[in-house]
C-alpha positions as CSV (number, residue, x, y, z in Angstrom):
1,X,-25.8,-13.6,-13.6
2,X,-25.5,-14.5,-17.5
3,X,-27.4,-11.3,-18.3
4,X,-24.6,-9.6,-16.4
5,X,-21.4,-11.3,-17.5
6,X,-22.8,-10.9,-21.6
7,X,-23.6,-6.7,-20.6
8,X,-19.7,-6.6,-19.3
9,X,-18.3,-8.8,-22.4
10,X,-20.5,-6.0,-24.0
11,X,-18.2,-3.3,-21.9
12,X,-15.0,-4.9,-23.0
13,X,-15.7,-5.3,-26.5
14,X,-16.8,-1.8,-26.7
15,X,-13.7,-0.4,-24.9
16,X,-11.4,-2.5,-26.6
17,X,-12.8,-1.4,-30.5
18,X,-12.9,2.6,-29.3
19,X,-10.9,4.5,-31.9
20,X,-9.9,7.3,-29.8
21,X,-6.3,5.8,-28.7
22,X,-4.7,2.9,-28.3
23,X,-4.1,3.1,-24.6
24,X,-2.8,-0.2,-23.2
25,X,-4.1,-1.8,-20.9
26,X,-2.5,-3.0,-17.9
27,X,-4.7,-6.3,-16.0
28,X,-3.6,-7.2,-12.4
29,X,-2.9,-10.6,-12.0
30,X,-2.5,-12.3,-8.6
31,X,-3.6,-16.0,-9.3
32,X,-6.7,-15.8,-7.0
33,X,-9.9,-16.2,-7.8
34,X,-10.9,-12.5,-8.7
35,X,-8.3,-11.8,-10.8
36,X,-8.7,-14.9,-12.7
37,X,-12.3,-13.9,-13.5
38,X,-11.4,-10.8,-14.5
39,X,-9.1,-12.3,-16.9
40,X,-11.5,-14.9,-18.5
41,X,-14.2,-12.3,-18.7
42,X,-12.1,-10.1,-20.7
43,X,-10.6,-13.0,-22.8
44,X,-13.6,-14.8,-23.6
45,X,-14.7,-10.7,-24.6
46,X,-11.5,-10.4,-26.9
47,X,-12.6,-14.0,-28.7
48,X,-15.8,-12.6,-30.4
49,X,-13.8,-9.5,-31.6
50,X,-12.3,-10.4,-35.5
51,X,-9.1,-11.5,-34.9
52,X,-8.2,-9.0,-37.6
53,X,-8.7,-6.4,-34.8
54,X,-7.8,-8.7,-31.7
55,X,-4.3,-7.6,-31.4
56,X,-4.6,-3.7,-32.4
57,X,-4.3,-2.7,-28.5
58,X,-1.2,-3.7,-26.3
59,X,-2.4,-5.6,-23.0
60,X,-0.2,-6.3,-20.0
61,X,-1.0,-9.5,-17.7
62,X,0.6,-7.9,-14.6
63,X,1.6,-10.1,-11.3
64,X,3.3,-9.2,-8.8
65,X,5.8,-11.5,-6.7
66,X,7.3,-10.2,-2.9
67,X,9.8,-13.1,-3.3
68,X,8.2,-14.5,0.0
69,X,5.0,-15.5,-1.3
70,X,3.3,-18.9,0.0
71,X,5.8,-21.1,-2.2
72,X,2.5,-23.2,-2.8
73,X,0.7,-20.5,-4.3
74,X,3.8,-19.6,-6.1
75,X,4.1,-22.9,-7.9
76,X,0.9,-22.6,-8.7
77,X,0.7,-18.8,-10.1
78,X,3.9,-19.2,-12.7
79,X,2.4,-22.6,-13.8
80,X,-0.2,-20.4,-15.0
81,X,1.5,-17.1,-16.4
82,X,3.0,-19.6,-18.9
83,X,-0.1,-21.2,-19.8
84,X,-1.1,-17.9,-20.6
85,X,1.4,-16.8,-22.8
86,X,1.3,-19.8,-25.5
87,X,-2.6,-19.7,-25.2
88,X,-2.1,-15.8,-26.3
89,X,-0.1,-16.4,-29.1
90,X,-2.8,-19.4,-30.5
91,X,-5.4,-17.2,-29.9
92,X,-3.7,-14.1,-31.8
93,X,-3.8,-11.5,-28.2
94,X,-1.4,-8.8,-28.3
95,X,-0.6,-9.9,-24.5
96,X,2.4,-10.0,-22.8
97,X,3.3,-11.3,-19.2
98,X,5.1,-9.0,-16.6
99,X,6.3,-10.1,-12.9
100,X,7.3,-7.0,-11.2
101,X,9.5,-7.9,-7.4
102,X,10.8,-5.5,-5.0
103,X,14.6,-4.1,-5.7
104,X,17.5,-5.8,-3.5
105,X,17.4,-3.2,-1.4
106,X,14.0,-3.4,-0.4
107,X,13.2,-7.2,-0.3
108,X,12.3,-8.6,2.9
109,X,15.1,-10.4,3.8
110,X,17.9,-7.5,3.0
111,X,15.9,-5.0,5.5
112,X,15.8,-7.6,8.1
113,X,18.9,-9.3,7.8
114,X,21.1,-6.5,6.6
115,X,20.0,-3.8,7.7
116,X,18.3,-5.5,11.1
117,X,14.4,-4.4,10.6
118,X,12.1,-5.8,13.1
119,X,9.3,-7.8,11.9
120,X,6.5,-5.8,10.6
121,X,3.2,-5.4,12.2
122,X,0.2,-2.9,11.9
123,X,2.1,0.1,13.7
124,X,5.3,-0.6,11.4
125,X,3.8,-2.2,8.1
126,X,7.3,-1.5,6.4
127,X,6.8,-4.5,4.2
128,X,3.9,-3.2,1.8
129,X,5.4,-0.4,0.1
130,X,8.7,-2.2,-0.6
131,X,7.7,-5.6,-1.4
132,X,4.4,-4.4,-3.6
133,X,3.6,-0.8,-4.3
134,X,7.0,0.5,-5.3
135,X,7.7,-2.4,-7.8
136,X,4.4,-2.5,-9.4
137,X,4.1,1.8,-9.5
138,X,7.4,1.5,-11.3
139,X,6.2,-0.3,-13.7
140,X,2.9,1.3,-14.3
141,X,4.8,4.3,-14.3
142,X,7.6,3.1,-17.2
143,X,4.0,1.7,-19.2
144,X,2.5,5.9,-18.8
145,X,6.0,7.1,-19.8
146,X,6.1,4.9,-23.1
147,X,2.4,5.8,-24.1
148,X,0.9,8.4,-22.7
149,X,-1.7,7.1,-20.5
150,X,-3.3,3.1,-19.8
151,X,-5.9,1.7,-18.2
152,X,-6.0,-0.3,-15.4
153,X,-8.4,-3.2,-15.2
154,X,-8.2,-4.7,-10.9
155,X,-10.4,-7.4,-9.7
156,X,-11.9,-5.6,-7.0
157,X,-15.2,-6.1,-6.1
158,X,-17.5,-3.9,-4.0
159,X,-18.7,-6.7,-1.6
160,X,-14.8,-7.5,-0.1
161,X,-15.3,-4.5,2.2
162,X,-17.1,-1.4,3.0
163,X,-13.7,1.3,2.6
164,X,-13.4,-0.7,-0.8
165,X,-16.8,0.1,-1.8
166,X,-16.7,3.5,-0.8
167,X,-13.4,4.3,-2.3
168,X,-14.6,2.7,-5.9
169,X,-17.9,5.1,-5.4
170,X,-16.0,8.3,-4.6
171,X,-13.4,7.8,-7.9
172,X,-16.3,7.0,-10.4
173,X,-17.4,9.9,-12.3
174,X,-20.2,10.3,-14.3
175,X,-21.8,7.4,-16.3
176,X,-18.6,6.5,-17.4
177,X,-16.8,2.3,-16.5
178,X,-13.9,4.5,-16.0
179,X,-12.5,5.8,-13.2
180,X,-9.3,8.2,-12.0
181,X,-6.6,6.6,-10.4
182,X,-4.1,8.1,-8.1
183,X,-1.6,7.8,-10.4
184,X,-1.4,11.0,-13.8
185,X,-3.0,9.6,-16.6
186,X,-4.1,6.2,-15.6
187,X,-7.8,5.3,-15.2
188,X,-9.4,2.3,-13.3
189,X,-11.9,-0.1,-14.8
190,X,-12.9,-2.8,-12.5
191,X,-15.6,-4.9,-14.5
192,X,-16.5,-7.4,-11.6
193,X,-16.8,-5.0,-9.1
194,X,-20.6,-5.7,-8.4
195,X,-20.4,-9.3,-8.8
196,X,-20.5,-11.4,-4.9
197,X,-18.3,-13.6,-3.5
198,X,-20.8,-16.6,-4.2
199,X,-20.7,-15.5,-8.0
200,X,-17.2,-15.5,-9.0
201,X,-17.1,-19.0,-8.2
202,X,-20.0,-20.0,-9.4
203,X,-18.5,-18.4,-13.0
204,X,-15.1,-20.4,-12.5
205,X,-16.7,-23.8,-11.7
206,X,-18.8,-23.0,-15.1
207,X,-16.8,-21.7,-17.2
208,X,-13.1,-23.5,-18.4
209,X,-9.9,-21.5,-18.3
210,X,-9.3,-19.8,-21.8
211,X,-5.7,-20.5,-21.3
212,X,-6.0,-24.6,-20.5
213,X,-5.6,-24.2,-16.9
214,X,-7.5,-25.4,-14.5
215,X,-10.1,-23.9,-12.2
216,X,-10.7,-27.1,-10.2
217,X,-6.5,-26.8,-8.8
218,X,-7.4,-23.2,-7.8
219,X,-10.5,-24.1,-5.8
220,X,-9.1,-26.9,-3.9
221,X,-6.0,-24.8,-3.3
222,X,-8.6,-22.0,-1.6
223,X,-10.2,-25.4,0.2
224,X,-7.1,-26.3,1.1
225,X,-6.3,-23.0,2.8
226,X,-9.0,-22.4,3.9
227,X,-10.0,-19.5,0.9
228,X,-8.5,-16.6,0.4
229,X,-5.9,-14.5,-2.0
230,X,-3.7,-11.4,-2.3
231,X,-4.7,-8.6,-4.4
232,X,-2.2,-6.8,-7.0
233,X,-1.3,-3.5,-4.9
234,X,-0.5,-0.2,-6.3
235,X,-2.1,2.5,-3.9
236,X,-2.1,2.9,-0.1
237,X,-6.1,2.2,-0.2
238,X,-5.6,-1.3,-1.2
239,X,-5.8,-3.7,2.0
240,X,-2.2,-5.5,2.0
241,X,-1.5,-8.7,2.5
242,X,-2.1,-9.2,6.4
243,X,-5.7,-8.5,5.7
244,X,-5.7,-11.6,3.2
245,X,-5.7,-15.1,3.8
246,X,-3.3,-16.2,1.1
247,X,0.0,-13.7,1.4
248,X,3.8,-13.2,2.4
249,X,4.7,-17.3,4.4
250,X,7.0,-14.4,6.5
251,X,3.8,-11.9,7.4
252,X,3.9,-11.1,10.9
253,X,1.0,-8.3,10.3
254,X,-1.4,-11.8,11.3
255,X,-1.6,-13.0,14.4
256,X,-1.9,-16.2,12.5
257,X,-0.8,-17.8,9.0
258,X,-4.2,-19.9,9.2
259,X,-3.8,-20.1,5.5
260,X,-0.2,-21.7,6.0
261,X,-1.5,-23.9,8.6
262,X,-4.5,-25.2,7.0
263,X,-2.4,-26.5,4.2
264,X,0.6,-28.1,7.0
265,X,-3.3,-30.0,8.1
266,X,-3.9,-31.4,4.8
267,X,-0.7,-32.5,3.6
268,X,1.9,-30.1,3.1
269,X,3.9,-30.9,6.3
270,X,7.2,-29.6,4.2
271,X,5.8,-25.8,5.2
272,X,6.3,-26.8,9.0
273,X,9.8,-25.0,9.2
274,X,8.6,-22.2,7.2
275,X,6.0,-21.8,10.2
276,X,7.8,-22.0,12.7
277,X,10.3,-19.6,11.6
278,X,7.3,-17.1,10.6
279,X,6.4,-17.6,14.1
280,X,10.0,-16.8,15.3
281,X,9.5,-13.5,13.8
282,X,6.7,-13.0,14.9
283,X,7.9,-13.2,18.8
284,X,10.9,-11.4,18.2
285,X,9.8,-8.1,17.6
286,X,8.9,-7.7,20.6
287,X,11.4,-9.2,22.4
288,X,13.8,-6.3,23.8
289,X,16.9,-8.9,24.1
290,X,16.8,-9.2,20.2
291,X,16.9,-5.3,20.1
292,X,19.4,-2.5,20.1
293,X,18.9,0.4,22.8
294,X,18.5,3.0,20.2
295,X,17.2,3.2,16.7
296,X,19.2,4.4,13.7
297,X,18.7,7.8,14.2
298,X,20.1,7.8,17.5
299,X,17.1,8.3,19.4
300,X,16.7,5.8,22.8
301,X,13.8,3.1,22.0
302,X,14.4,-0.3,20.8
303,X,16.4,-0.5,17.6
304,X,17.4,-2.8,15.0
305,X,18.3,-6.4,15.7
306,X,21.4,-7.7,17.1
307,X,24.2,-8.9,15.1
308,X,24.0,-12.3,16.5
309,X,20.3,-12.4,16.4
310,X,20.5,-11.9,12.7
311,X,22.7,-14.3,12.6
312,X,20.6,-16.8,13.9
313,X,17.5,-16.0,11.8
314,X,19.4,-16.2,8.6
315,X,20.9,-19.8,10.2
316,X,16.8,-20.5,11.1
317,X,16.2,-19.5,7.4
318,X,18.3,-21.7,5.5
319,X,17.5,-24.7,7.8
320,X,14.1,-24.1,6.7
321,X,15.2,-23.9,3.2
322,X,17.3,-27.3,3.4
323,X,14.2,-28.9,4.8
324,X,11.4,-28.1,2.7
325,X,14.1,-28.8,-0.6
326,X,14.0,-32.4,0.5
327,X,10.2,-32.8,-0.4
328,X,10.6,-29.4,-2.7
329,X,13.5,-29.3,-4.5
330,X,12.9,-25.9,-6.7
331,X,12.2,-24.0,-3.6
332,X,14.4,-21.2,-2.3
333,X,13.2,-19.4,0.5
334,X,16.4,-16.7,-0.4
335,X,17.8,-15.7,-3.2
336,X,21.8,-15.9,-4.1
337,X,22.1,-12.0,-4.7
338,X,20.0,-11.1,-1.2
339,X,22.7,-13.5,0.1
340,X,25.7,-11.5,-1.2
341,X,24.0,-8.3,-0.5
342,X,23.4,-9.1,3.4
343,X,27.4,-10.5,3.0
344,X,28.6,-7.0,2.3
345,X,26.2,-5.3,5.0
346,X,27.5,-7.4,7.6
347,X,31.1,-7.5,6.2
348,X,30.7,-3.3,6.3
349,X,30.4,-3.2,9.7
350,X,33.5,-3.7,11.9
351,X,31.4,-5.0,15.0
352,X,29.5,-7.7,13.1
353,X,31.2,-11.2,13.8
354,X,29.3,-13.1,11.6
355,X,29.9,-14.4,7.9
356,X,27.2,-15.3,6.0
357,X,28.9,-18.0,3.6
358,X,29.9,-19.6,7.5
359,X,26.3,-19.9,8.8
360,X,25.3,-21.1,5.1
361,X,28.3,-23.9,5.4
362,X,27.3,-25.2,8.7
363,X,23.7,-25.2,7.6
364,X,24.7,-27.2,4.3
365,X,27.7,-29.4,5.2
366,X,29.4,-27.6,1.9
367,X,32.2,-25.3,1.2
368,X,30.3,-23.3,-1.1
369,X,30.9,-19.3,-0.4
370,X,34.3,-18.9,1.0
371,X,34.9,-15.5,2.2
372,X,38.8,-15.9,2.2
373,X,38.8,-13.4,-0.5
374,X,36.9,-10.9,1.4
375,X,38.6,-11.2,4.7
376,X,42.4,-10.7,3.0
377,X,40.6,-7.5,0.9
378,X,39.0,-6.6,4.2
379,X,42.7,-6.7,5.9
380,X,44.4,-5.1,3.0
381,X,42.3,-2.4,3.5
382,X,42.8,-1.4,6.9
383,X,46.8,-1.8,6.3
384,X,46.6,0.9,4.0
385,X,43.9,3.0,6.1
386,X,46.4,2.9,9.6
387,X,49.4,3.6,7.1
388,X,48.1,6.3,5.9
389,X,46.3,7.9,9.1
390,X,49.8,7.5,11.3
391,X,49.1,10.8,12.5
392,X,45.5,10.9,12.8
393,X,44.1,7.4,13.6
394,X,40.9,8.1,14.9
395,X,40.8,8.7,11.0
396,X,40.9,5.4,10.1
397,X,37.2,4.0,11.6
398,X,35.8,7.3,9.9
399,X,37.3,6.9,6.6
400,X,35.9,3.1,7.0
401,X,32.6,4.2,7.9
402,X,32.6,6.7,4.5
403,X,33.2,3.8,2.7
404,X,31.2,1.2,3.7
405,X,27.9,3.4,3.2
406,X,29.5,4.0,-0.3
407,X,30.0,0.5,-1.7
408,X,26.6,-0.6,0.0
409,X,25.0,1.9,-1.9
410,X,27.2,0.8,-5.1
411,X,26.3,-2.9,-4.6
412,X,22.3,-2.3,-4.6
413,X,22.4,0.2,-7.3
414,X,20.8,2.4,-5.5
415,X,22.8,6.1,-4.8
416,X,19.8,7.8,-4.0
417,X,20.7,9.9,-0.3
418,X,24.2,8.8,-0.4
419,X,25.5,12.8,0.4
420,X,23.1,12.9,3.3
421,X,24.0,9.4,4.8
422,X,27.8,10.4,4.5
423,X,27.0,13.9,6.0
424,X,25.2,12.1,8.7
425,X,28.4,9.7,9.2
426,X,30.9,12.9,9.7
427,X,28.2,14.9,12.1
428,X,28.6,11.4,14.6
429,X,32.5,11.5,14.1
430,X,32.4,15.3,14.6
431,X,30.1,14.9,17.6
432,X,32.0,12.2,19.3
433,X,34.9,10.5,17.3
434,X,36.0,7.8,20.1
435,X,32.3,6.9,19.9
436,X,31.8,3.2,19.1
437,X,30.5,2.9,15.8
438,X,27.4,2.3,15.1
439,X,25.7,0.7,12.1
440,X,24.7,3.0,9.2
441,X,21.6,2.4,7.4
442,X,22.0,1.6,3.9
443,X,18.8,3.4,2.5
């Protein structure tokens, strides 16, 4: 294995000194064990180069966070990022740290809280492209834009599965360690791709973390859970998280967080609540009562959840959150803005009975989020509306219905299909204007 790891240092150097261009390159960086060898190899490669030439060439350390990540694994990953950047700037690497996470619209709590999207599994894996490909794509994207092409350096490794293998044979032309990636101008180099399981961790028990971290937290964290980790994922071949043992705490893809569970068995009985709640989800999917009878687009099959059963899994949520603060108190299983954004969702629709900053109160004993401001706005509005629609009131619920897809499209900054979604809005007046409303999809 020496032999191997000094011709691959060999690889790196090589690349890194070619005179050709100054691509940057771009190394994917999930905490695990994979990517953490990948990193050491190539900055233990970048030490023997003259630090004279050691920061001609930009290089992205690139991580990816869903925002319902195992908080454990969390903790542990941004502990790390930081190490990395001082032990950059000592060691004189052009290298800069990037966290890419999913927009507001797209995080996992907004689609099922908002907008009412069941749980994911297999036949409706949702989840990936929101929460991990479209953020990290972006980026990639923004890095191609800015300089003409990059290279991409994954931890994957042949050995993790035969579709893996194959796909890293099929890409790999000629005698070249590059490879063509899906993406215009980016290429794939993936240095420990012929290196086993066995192998990697025989190289981080052997070799310390260039960065002063420590390898012995990230095995006991695998022993802990039972092994296992989540690779950075920017193409549809990449297996997602529900394939991994280390993922999303909410991933319903699984039958079973054994990952989660193995840690509630040796010690971390604050993630109880987080389980049981994943396991909520998990049930619900399938459970017609939590359903509508018909799906956004009108067709007859079960639909989005219920108002009040989005009620009580944000209620579920935040008693989770309240819980595992007591033991953990940086943790927050939601963020403020996906908060305010699932506020104006439900405060959109004229059926939903249910205020976020209430639920949040009760759960909290506090008075924080008073939506006084919005219910008097919210009444002010519909004042003017009937005033103005004497003569035509079924008017009024249309005109409402315009504007709510409007200022939930303002609110995530994202106007992308706003024509069509209010042309869809007039056709279901136009069709049937004493037709109860129903709820508009903000995407």
């Amino acid at each position: 294995m020496l032999e191997h790891i000094k011709h691959i240092q060999a690889e790196i150097i090589d690349q890194f000194l070619q005179e050709d261009n100054n691509r940057p390159w771009i190394i994917g960086f999930s905490g695990g064990k994979d990517s953490t060898m990948l990193l050491q190899l190539v900055w233990t490669a970048l030490k023997k180069i003259d630090p004279i030439f050691r920061g001609k060439r930009r290089i992205y350390v690139m991580c990816n966070d869903t925002l319902v990540e195992n908080p454990k694994i969390v903790d542990f990953i941004y502990r790390t990022l930081r190490n990395i950047e001082k032990a950059a700037v000592i060691d004189g690497i052009n290298l800069i740290v990037e966290t890419t996470t999913p927009k507001l619209e797209d995080t996992f709590w907004v689609n099922v809280l908002g907008r009412g999207y069941p749980a994911p599994n297999n036949i409706f894996r949702w989840c990936t492209e929101r929460l991990k490909i479209n953020p990290t794509t972006k980026r990639i994207l923004e890095k191609i834009d800015e300089n003409g092409e990059v290279i991409l350096f994954l931890g994957t490794r042949s050995d993790e599965s035969a579709n893996r293998a194959k796909s890293i044979k099929r890409h790999q032309f000629g005698t070249n360690r590059l490879r063509k990636h899906s993406l215009p101008k980016a290429f794939v180099y993936t240095p420990i791709q012929d290196f086993l399981t066995e192998e990697v961790w025989q190289y981080l028990l052997a070799v310390p973390s260039p960065w002063n971290g420590h390898n012995r937290e990230l095995i006991t964290l695998y022993r802990n859970a039972s092994g296992g980790d989540c690779p950075l994922v920017i193409d549809t071949t990449t297996p997602s998280c529900g394939n991994s043992r280390f993922g999303c705490w909410v991933c319903t893809v699984v039958s079973k967080d054994k990952s989660m569970e193995a840690l509630i068995d040796n010690g971390e009985e604050w993630m109880q609540p987080l389980s049981d709640l994943r396991d909520t989800l998990a049930e619900s999917r399938d459970n017609l009562e939590w359903r509508e009878d018909f799906r956004r687009n009108g067709q007859e099959a079960p639909g989005p959840y219920k108002p009040k059963y989005r009620a009580l899994i944000l209620e579920k949520l935040l008693t989770a959150q309240k819980e595992a603060q007591l033991t953990e108190p940086d943790i927050d299983l939601i963020t403020n803005q996906e908060l305010v954004a699932i506020q104006i969702m439900w405060y959109r629709d004229s059926i939903f009975n249910y205020q976020v900053s209430e639920i949040y109160n009760k759960v909290y004993n506090a008075n924080a989020m008073k939506a006084d401001k919005i219910d008097v706005q919210k009444k002010k509005e519909m004042e003017i509306l009937s005033s103005s629609c004497k003569t035509n009131p079924e008017h009024v619920q249309l005109i409402s219905d315009l504007l709510s897809v409007q200022k939930t499209k303002i609110l995530l900054r994202n106007k992308v299909g706003l024509s069509g979604d209010l042309e869809k809005q007039m056709e279901r007046f136009l069709t049937n204007p004493k037709k109860k409303k129903e709820t508009v999809d903000a995407n």
